[in-house]
C-alpha positions in Angstrom: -13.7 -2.7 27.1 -15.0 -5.8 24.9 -13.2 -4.6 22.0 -9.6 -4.2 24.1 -10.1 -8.2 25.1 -10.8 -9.0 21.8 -7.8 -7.1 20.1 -5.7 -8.2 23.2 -6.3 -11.8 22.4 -5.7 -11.4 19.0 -2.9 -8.9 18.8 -0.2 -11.1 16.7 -3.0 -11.1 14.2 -3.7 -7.7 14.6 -0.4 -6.9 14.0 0.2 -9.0 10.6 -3.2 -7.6 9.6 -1.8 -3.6 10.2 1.4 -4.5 8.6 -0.2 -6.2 5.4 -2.9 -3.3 5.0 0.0 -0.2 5.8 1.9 -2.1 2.8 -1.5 -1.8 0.6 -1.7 1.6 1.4 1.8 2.9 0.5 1.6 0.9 -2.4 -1.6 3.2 -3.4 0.2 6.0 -2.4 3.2 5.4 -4.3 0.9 4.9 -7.4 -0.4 8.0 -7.0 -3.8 7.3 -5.5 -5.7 9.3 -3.0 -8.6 8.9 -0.4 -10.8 9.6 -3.1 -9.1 7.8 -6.1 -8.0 4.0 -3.8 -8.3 1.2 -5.5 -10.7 -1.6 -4.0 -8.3 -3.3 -2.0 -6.7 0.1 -0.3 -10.1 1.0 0.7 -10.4 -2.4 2.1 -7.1 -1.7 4.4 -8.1 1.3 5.3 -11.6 0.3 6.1 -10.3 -2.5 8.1 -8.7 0.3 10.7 -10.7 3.0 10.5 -14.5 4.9 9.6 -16.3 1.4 9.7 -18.1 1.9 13.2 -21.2 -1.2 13.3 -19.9 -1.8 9.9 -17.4 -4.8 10.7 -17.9 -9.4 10.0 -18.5 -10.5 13.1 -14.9 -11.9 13.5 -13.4 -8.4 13.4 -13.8 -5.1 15.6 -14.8 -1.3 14.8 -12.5 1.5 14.7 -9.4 -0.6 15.6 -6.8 1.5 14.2 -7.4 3.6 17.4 -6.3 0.5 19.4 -3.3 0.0 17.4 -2.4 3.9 17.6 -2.4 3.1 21.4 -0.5 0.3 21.2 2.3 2.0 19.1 2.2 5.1 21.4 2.6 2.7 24.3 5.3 0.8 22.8 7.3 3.8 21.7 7.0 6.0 25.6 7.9 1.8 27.0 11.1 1.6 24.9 12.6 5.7 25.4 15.0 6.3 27.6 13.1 9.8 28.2 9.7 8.7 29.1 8.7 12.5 29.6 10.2 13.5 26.0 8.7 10.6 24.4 5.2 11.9 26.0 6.2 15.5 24.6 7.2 14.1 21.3 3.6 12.3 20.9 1.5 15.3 22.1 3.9 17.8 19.8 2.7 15.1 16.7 5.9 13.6 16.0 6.5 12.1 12.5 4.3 8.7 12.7 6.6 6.7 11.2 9.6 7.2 13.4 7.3 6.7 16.3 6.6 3.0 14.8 9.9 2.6 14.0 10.8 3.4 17.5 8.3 1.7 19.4 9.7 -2.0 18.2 6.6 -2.6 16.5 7.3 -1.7 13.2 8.0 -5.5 11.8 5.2 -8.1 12.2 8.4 -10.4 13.1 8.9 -7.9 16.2 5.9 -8.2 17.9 6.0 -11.7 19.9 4.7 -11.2 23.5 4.9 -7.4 23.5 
C-alpha cells in the first residue's frame, strides 16, 4: 500500500524513468547482450524495476516494475473497446509490446494525468 502512494505521487517520474531504462535495455539487446553478459548501466535499468527487494536509495521503491506492469495492463483493458477481450488477451500473454503500445502509455510524452 505505501509503495502504491509513493509510485502514485510520482508516476510522471516513474514513467520517464521506465521509458529511459526500456531504451537502455533494447539498446543492450540490440548489441547483443544478455542477462548474463549487460553492461553496467543495463543492469542498473533493469535493477531499477525488478529483483532489488530491500535493496533500493531511500528515494526509490522495491520491485516497481510490477507496479508499472499494472499500470500498463490497466491502461491497455481502460482504452479497448472489448474490455472482456482485452482481459482474455492479457491472461492468454499477449505480445508485451503491443499491450504498451495500446495502453497510451507507450511515450513518456503520453502520460500526463493518466
Amino acid at each position: 500500500a505505501e509503495r502504491d502512494q509513493w509510485a502514485i505521487a510520482s508516476k510522471d517520474a516513474l514513467f520517464r524513468q521506465y521509458h529511459a531504462d526500456r531504451r537502455t535495455l533494447r539498446e543492450s539487446v540490440a548489441r547483443g547482450e544478455t542477462l548474463a553478459t549487460f553492461s553496467t548501466e543495463a543492469r542498473s535499468a533493469l535493477g531499477r524495476w525488478f529483483f532489488n527487494h530491500n535493496q533500493v536509495a531511500e528515494d526509490w521503491r522495491s520491485d516497481l516494475g510490477y507496479w508499472i506492469g499494472r499500470q500498463i495492463a490497466s491502461a491497455y483493458v481502460d482504452q479497448a473497446s472489448d474490455r472482456r477481450k482485452a482481459i482474455r488477451d492479457l491472461v492468454q500473454g499477449m505480445d508485451p509490446v503491443t499491450v504498451l503500445q495500446a495502453s497510451g502509455l507507450s511515450d513518456s510524452g503520453q502520460i500526463g494525468g493518466q
